[in-house]
Backbone bond lengths (Angstrom), bond angles and torsions (degrees), N, CA, C in turn:
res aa  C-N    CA-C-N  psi(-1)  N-CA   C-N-CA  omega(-1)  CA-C   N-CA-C  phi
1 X - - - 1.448 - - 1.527 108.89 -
2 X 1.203 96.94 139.31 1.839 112.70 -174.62 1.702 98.92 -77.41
3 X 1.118 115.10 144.41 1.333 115.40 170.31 2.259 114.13 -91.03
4 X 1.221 111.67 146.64 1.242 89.22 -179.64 1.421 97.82 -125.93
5 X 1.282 127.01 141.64 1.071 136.00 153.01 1.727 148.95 -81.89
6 X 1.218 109.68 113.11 1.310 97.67 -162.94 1.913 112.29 -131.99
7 X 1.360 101.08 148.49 1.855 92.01 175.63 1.340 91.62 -99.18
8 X 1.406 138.86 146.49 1.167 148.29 174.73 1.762 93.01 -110.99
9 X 1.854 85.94 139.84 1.603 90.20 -175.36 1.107 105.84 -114.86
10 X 1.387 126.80 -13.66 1.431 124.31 166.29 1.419 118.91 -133.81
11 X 1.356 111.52 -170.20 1.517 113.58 -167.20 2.146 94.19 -87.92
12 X 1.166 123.32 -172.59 1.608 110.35 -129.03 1.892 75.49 -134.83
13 X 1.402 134.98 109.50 1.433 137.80 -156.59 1.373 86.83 -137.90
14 X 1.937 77.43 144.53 2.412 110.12 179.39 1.945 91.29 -65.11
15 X 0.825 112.81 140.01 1.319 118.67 153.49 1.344 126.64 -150.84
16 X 1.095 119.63 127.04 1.922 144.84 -152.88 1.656 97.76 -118.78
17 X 1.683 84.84 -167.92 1.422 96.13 -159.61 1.890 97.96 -67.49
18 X 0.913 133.68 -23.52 1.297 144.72 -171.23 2.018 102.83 -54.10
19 X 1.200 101.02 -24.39 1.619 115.86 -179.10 1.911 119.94 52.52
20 X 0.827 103.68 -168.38 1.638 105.92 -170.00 1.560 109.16 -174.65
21 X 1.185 98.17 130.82 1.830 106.18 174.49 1.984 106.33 -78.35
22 X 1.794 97.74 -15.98 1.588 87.66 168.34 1.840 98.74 70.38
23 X 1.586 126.42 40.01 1.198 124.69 -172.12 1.603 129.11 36.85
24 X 1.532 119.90 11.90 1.394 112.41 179.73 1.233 96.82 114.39
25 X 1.277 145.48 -23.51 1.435 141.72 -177.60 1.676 104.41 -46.43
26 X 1.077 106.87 133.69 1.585 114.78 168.97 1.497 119.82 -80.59
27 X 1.545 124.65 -47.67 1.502 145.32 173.82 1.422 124.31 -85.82
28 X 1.007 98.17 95.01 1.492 98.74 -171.29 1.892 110.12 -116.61
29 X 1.407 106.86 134.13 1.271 114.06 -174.49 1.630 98.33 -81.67
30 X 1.409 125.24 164.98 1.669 108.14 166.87 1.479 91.47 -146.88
31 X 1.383 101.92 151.54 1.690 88.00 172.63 1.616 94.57 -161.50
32 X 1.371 87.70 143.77 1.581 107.85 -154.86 1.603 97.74 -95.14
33 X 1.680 125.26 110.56 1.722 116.87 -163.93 1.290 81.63 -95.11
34 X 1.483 152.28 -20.14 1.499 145.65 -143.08 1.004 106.63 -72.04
35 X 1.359 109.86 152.28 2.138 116.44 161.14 1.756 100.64 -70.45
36 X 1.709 142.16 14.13 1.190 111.36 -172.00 1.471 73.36 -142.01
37 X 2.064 105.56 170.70 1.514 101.16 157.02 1.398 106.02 -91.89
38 X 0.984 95.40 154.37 1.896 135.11 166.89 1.587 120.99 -80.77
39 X 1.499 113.67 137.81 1.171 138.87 166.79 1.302 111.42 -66.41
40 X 1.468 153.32 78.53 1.326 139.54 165.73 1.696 108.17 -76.98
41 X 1.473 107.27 135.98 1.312 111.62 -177.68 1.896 105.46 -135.50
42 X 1.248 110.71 137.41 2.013 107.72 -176.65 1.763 84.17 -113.63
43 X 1.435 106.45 136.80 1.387 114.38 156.41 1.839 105.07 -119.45
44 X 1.346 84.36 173.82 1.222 98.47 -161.58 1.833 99.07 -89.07
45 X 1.596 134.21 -168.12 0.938 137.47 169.34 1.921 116.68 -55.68
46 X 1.571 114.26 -13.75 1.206 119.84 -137.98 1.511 81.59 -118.29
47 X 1.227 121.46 -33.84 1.424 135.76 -175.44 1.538 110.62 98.19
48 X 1.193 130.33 24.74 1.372 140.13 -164.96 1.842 86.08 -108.73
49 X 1.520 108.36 132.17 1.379 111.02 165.78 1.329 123.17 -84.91
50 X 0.988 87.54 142.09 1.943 117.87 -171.17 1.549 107.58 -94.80
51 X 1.320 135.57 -45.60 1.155 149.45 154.72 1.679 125.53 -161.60
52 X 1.270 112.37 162.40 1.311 123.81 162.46 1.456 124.45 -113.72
53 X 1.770 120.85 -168.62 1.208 112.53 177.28 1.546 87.30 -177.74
54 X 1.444 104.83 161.72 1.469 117.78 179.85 1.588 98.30 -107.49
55 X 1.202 125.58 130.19 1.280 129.15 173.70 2.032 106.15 -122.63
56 X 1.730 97.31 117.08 1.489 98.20 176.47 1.337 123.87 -57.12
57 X 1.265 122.62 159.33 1.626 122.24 -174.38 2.029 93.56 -70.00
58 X 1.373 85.75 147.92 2.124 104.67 174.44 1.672 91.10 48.69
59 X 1.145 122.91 65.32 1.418 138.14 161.47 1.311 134.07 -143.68
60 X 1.387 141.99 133.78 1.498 127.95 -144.96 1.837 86.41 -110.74
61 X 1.308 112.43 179.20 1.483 143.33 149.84 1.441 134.94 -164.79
62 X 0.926 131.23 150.85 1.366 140.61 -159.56 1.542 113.16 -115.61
63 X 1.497 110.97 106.51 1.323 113.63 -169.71 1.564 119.79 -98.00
64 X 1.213 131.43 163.95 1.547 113.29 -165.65 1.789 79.99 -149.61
65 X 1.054 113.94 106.99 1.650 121.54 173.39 1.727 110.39 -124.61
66 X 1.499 110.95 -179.21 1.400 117.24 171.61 1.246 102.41 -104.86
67 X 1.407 115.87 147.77 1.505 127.15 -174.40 1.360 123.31 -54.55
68 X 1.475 106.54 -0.83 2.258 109.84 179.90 1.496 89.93 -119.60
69 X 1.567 125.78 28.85 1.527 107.61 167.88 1.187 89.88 -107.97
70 X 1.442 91.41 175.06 1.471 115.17 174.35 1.572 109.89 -116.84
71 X 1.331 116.31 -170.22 1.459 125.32 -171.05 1.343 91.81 -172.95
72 X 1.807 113.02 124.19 0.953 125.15 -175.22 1.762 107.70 -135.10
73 X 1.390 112.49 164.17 1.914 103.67 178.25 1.694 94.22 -147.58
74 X 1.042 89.13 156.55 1.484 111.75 171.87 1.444 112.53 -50.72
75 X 1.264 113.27 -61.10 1.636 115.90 -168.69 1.777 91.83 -121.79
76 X 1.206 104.30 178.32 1.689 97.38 -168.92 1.399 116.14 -99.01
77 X 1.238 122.54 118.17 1.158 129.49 -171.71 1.782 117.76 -114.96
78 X 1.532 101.87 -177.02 1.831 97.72 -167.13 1.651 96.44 -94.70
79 X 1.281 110.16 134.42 1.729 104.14 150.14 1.407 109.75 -145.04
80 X 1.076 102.38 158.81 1.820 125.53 171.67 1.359 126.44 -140.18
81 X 1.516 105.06 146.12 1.548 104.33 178.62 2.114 114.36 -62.58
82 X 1.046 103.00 136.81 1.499 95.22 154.91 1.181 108.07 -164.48
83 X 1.814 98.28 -173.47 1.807 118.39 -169.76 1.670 97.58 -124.29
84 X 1.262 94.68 156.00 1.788 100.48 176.00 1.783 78.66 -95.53
């Protein structure tokens, strides 16, 4: 196993379908704690989606957005800002 390194810039928040711009953070870790996969969806400032993605249950991803999107999931999952 690869080790990954990361600076975490904030403290590590549930986020649901209700979504979150995550204060402007661009890098966002996400990680799916659920027994099912999840719907991840980024909208834009306007709320119009920009893309989605299926993320498996107990599986991470690394999101790279602009600071007026949001990031939203199906069921409520963990994310946090960070830096490689």
């Amino acid at each position: 196993m690869v080790a990954t390194i990361l600076k975490v810039l904030a403290a590590e928040t549930s986020v649901g379908t209700a979504g979150s711009t995550l204060n402007g953070h661009q890098l966002i870790r996400v990680y799916n704690s659920t027994a099912s996969d999840v719907l991840v969806t980024i909208k834009n400032a306007s709320d119009v989606t920009t893309g989605s993605f299926t993320l498996k249950t107990y599986t991470e991803a690394f999101v790279r957005k602009m600071p007026a999107e949001s990031i939203s999931a199906s069921a409520t999952i963990k994310m946090a800002p960070v830096s490689f």
